[in-house]
C-alpha positions as CSV (number, residue, x, y, z in Angstrom):
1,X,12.3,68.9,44.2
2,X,13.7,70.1,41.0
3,X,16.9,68.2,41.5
4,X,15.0,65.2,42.2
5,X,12.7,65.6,38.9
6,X,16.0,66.0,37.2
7,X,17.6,63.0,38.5
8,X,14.3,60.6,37.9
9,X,14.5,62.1,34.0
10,X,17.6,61.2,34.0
11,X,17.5,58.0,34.9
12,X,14.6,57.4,32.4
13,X,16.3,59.1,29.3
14,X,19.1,56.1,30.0
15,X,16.5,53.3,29.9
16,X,15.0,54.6,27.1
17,X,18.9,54.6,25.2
18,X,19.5,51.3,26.7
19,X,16.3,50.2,25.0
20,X,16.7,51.8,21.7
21,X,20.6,50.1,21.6
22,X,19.2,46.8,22.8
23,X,16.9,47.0,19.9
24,X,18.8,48.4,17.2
25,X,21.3,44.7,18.3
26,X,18.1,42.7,17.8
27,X,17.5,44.0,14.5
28,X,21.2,44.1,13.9
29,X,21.5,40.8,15.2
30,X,18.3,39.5,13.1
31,X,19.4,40.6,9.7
32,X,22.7,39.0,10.0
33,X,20.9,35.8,11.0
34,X,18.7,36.0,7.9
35,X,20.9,37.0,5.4
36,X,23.4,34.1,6.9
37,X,20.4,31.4,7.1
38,X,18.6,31.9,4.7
39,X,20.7,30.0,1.5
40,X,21.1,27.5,3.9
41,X,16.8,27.5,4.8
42,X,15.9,27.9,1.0
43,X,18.8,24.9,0.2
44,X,17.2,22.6,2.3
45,X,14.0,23.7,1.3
46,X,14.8,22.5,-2.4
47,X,16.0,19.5,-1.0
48,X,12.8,18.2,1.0
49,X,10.4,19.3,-2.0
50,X,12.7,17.5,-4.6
51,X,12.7,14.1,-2.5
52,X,8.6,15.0,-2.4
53,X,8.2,15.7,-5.9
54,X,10.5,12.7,-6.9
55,X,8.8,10.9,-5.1
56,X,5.2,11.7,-5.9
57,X,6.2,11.4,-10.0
58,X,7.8,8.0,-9.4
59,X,4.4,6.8,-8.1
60,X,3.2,8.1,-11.0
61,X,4.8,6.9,-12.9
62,X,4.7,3.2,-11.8
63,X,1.0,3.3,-11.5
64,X,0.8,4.2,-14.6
65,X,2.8,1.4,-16.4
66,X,2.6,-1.4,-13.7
67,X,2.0,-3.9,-15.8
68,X,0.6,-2.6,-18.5
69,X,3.6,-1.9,-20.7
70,X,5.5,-4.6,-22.9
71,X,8.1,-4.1,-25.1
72,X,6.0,-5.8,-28.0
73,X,3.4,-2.7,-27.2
74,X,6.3,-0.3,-27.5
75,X,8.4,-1.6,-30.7
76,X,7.8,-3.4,-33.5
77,X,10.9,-5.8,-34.4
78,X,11.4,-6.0,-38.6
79,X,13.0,-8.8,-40.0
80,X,14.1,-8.8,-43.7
81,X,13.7,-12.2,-46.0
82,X,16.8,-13.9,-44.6
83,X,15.4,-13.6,-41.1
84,X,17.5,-10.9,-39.8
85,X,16.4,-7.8,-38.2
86,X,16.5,-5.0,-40.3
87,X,14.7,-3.0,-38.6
88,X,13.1,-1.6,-35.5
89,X,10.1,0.5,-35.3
90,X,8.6,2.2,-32.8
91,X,5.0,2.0,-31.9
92,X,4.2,5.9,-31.9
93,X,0.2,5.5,-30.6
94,X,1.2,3.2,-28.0
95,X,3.9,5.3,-26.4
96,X,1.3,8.5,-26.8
97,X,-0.7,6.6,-24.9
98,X,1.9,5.6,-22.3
99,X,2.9,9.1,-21.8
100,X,-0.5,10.6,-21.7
101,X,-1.1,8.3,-18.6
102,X,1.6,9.2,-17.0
103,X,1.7,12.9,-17.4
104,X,-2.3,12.8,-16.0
105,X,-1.4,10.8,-13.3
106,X,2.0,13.1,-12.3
107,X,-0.3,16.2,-12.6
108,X,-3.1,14.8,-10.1
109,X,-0.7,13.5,-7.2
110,X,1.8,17.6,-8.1
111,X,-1.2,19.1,-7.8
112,X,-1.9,17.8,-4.1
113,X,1.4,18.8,-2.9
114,X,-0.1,22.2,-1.8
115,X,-1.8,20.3,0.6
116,X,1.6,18.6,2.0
117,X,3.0,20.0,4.9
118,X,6.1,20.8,4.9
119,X,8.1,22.8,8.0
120,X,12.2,23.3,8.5
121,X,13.3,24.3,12.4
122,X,15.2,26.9,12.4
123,X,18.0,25.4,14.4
124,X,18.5,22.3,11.7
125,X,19.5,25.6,9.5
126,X,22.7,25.9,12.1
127,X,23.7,22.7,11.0
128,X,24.3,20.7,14.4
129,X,22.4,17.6,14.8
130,X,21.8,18.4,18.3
131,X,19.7,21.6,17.0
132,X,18.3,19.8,14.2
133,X,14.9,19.4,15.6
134,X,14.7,22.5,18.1
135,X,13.9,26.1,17.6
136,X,10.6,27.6,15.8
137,X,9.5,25.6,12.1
138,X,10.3,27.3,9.3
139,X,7.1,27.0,6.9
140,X,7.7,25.9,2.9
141,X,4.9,26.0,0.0
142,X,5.6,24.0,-2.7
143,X,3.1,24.7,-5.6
144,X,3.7,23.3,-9.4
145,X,4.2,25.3,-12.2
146,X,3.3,24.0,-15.8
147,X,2.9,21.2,-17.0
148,X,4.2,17.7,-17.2
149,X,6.6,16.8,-20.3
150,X,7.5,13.3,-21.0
151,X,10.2,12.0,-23.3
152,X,11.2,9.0,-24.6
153,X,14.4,7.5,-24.4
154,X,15.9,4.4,-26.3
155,X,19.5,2.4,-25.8
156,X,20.9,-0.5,-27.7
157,X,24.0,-2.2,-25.6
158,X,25.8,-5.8,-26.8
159,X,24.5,-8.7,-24.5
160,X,26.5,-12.1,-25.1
161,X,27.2,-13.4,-28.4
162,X,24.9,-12.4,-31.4
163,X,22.5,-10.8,-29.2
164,X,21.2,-6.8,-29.0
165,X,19.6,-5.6,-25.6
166,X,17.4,-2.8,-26.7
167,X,16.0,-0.8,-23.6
168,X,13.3,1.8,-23.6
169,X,13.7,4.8,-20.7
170,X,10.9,7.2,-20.1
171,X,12.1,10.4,-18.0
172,X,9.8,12.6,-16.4
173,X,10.1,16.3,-15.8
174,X,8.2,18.6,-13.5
175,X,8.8,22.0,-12.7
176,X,7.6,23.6,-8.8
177,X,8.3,26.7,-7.1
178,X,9.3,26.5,-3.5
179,X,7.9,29.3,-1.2
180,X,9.7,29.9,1.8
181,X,9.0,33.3,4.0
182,X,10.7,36.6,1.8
183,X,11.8,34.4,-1.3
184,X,10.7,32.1,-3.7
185,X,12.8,29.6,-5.7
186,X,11.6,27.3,-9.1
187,X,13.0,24.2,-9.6
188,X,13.0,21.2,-11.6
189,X,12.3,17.7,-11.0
190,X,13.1,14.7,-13.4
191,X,12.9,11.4,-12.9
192,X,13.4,8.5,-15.3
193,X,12.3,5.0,-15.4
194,X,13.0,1.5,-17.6
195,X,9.6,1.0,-19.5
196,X,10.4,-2.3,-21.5
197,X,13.8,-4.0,-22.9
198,X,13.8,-7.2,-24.8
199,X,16.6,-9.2,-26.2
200,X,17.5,-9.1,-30.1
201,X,19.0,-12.1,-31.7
202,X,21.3,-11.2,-34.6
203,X,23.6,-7.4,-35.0
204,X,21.7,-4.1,-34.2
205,X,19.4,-3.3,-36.5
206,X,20.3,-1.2,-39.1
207,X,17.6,1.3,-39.3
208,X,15.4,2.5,-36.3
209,X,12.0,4.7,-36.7
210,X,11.5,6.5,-33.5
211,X,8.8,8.5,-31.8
212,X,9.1,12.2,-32.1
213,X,6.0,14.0,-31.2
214,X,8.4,17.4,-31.2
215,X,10.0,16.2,-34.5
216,X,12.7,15.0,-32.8
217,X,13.7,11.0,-33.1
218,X,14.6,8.7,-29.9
219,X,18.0,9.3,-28.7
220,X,19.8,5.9,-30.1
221,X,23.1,5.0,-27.9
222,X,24.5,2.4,-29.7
C-alpha cells in the first residue's frame, strides 16, 4: 500500500515539474516574443496613426482654404513710379486669419481620433503577408498632444522670360502620442500645402515684408 502511495506521489511530483518547465518555456518563450515584436508593433503603429493624422490635417486643411484663399488676399504686389515691382508685402491679418481656420479645424477632426479604431494582428508583426491578417489584434490609442502650430512659407523661383513665380506654402504640425499595450510613443505630424502663387512680371522684388507672428520673417528661397 505504501509502495503504491509512493509510486502515485511520484508520478504526480513529475507532472507537477513537467508543468512548472512547460511554463517557465511559455513565459520564456513570451518575453522573447515581446521584446522581439514589439519595435516592430510600435513601428507600425507610428506608421498607421501618421497616414491617419496626415490625413485628417490635410482635410483640414483643404476645408479650410477651398476656395477661399487668393494670392491678392495673401500679398500685396508694390510697384514703384516706373512701374516695376519694388516690393512685396504680405497681408499679416489675412494670413492670421487663414491659419486660425486651419489650426481650429485640424484640432476638431485630432481631437476625434480617440474615437478611431485602430487594431495591428499580431502575425502582420512577423512580417509574412500570408500572416498579415491572422493571429489576435493588437489594440493602438492615438490621442493628440498640444496644440496646432502653423507657419508660413514663401518661394520665389524664375518662370520664362522677365517673369517671377512667387508661391505661398503653409505647413501644418501636429503632435500625438501613440498608445500601444506596455509603451507609449509621441510623434509628430506635418503636412504642408500650396496656399496661393501668382506670376510677377519684371525681376524679383527687391524688398519683401513678411508675416512673423513669432518675430520671425517668411523663409524667402530665391
Amino acid at each position: 500500500m505504501v509502495a503504491a502511495e509512493e509510486k502515485v506521489f511520484r508520478r504526480r511530483g513529475r507532472a507537477r515539474r513537467r508543468l512548472a518547465l512547460m511554463l517557465l518555456l511559455l513565459a520564456a518563450a513570451f518575453l522573447l516574443v515581446e521584446r522581439n515584436l514589439k519595435p516592430v508593433i510600435l513601428n507600425m503603429a507610428e506608421a498607421k496613426s501618421t497616414a491617419l493624422a496626415t490625413r485628417l490635417i490635410n482635410e483640414a486643411m483643404n476645408e479650410a482654404t477651398d476656395g477661399r484663399v487668393d494670392y491678392a488676399d495673401l500679398m500685396h504686389v508694390i510697384c514703384d513710379e516706373a512701374g516695376r515691382v519694388s516690393m512685396v508685402q504680405a497681408n499679416t491679418v489675412r494670413m492670421n486669419e487663414v491659419a486660425t481656420a486651419v489650426v481650429n479645424a485640424a484640432e476638431e477632426r485630432l481631437q476625434r481620433m480617440n474615437q478611431e479604431q485602430i487594431g495591428i494582428p499580431l502575425g502582420a508583426a512577423f512580417g509574412s503577408q500570408v500572416l498579415a491578417g491572422s493571429g489576435p489584434v493588437v489594440p493602438v490609442k492615438v490621442v493628440p498632444v498640444g496644440g496646432v502650430q502653423t507657419e508660413f512659407h514663401t518661394e520665389f523661383e524664375t518662370s520664362g522670360i522677365n517673369q517671377t513665380r512667387h508661391k505661398v506654402y503653409m505647413t501644418v504640425t501636429a503632435w500625438i502620442r501613440v498608445v500601444i499595450p506596455t509603451q507609449a510613443q509621441e510623434i509628430e505630424v506635418s503636412n504642408n500645402l500650396l496656399l496661393a502663387e501668382s506670376i510677377i512680371v519684371g525681376s524679383v522684388p527687391e524688398s519683401f515684408v513678411g508675416y512673423n507672428p513669432d518675430g520671425d520673417v517668411l523663409n524667402l528661397v530665391p
